[in-house]
PAZAPA-4460 file (N, C-alpha, C; in steps of 0.05 Angstrom, whole numbers, plus 32768, in hexadecimal, padded with zeros to 4 digits):
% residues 93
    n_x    n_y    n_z   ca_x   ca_y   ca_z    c_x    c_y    c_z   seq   type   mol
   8098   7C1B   80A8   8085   7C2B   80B7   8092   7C45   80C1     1      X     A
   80AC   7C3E   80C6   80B9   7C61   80CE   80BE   7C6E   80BD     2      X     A
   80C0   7C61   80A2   80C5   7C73   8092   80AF   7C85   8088     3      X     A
   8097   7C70   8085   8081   7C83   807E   8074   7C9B   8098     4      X     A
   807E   7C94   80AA   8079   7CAC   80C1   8091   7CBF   80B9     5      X     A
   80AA   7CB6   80B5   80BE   7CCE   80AC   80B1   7CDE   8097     6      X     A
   80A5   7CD6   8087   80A8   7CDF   805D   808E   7CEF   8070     7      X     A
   807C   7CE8   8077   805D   7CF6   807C   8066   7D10   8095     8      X     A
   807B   7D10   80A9   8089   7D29   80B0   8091   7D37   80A5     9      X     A
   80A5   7D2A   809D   80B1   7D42   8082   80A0   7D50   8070    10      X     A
   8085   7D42   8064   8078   7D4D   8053   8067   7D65   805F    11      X     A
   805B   7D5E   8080   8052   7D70   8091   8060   7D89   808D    12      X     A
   807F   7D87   8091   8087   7D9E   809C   8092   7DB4   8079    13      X     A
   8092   7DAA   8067   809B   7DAA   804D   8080   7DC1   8046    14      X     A
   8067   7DB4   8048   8044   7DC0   8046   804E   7DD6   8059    15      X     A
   8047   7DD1   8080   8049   7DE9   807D   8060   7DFD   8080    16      X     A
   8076   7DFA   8078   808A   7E0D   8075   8081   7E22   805D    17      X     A
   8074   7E10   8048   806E   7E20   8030   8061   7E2E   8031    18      X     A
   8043   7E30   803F   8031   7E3E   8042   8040   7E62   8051    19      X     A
   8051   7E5A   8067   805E   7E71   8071   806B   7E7E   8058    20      X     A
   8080   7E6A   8044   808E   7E7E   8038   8078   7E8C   8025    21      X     A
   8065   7E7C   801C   8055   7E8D   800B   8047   7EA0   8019    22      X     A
   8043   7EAB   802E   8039   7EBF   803B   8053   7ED7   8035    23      X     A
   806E   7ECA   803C   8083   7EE0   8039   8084   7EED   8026    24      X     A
   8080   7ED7   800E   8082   7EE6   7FF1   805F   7EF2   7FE7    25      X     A
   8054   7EEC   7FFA   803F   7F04   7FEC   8042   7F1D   7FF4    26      X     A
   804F   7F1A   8016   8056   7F36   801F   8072   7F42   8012    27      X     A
   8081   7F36   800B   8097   7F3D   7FF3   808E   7F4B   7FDD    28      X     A
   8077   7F42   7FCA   806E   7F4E   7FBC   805F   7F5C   7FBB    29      X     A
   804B   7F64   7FD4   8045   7F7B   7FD7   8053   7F90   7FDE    30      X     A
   8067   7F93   7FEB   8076   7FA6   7FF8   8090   7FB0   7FD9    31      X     A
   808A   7FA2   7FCA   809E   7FA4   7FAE   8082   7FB5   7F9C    32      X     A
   8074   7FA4   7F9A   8061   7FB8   7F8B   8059   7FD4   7F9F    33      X     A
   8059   7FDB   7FB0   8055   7FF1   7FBF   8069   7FFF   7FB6    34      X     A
   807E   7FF4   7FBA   8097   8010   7FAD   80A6   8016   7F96    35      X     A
   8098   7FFC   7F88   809E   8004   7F64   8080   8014   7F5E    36      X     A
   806E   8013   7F69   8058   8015   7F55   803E   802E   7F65    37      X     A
   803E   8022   7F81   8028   8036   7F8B   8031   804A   7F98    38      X     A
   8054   8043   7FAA   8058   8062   7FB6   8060   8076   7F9A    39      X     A
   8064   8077   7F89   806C   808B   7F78   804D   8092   7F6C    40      X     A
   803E   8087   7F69   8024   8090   7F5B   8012   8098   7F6F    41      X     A
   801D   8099   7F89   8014   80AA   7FA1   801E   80CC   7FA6    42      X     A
   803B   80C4   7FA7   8047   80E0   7F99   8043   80EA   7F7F    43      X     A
   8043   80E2   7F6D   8030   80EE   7F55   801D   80F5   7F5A    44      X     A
   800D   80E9   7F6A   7FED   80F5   7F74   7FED   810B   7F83    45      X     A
   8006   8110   7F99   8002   8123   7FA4   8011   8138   7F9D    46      X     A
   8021   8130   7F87   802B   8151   7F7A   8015   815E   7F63    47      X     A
   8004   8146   7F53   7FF4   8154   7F43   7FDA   815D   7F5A    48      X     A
   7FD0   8151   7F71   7FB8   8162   7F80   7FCD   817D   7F8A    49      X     A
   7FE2   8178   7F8A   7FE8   8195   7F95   7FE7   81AA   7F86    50      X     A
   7FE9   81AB   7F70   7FE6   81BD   7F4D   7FCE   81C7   7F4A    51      X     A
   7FB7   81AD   7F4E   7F9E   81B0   7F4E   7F98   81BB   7F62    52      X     A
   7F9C   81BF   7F7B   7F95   81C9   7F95   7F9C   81E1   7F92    53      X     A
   7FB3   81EB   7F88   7FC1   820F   7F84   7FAB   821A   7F67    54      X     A
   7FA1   820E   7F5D   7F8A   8214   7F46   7F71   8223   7F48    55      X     A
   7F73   8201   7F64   7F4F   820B   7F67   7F50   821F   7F84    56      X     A
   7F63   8225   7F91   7F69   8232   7FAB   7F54   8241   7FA8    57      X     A
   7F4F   8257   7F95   7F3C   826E   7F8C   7F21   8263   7F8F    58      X     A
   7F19   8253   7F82   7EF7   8247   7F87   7EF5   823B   7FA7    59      X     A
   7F0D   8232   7FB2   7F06   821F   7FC3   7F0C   8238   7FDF    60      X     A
   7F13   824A   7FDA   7F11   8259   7FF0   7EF2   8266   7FEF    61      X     A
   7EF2   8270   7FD1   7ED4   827B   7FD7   7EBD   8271   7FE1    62      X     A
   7EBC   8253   7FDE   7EB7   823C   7FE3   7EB0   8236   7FFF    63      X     A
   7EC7   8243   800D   7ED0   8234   8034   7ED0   8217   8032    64      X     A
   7EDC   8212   8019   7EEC   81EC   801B   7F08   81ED   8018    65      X     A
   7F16   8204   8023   7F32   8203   801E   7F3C   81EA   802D    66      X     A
   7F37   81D8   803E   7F3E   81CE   804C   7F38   81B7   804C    67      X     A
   7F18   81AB   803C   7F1C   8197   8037   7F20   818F   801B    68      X     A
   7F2A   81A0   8005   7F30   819B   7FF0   7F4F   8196   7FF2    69      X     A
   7F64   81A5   8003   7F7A   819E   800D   7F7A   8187   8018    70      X     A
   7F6F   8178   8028   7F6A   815F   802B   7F68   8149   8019    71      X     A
   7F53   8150   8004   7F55   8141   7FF5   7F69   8139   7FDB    72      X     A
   7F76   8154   7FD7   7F81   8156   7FC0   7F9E   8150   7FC9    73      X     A
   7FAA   8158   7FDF   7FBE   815B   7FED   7FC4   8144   8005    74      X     A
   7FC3   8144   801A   7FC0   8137   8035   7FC1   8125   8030    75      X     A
   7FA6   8113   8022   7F9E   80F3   801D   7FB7   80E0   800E    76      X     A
   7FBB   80F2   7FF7   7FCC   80E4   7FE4   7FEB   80E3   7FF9    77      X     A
   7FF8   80F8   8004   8011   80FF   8017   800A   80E7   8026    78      X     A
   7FF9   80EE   8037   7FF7   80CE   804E   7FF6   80B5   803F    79      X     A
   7FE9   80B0   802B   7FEC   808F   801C   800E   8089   8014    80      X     A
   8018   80A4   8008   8028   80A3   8007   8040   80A4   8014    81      X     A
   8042   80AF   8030   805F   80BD   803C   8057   80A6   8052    82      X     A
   8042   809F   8064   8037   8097   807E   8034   8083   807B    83      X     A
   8024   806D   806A   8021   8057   806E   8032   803A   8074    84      X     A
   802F   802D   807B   804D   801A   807C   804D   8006   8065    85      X     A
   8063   7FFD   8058   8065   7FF4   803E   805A   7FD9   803B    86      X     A
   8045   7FD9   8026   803D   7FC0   801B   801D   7FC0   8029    87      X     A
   8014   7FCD   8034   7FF8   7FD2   8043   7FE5   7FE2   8036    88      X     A
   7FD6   7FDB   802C   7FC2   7FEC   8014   7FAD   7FEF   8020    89      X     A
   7FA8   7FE5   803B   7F8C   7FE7   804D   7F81   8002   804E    90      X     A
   7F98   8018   804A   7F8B   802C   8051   7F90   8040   803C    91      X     A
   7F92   8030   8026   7F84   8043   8004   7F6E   8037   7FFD    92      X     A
   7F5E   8049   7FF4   7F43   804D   7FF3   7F3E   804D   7FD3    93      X     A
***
């Protein structure tokens, strides 16, 4: 009888220890795929909207969207990329 109360603790604590580590390693692998994969294709994003932004400067002033085309082309991608904290995709769109 004690032993099957021992083996059924142990197995308690075995379940949920696992569940925690598998929480670590999803946040492990998000925060790994964030910086092999999405912070650089964030910076790629915001050096090619900045190319595109010095392009269209001419239409977008005539325009009066200098500012939110800088935003979009520029700003958005810099913040996903420079600001966010690693492994948090909540706030790419």
């Amino acid at each position: 009888m004690k032993a099957k109360i021992s083996t059924l603790l142990v197995a308690g604590m075995v379940l949920c220890g696992s569940g925690v580590n598998t929480q670590a390693q999803g946040d492990a692998l998000m925060v790994t795929g964030d910086v092999l994969l999405a912070r650089p294709a964030c910076i790629l994003a915001t050096l090619m909207g900045s190319v595109v932004f010095v392009v269209s400067l001419p239409f977008a002033a005539t325009s009066g969207s200098v500012h939110a085309t800088e935003d979009t082309l520029v700003r958005q991608p810099a913040a996903a990329a420079f600001t966010r904290p690693l492994g948090d995709f909540s706030s790419l769109e």
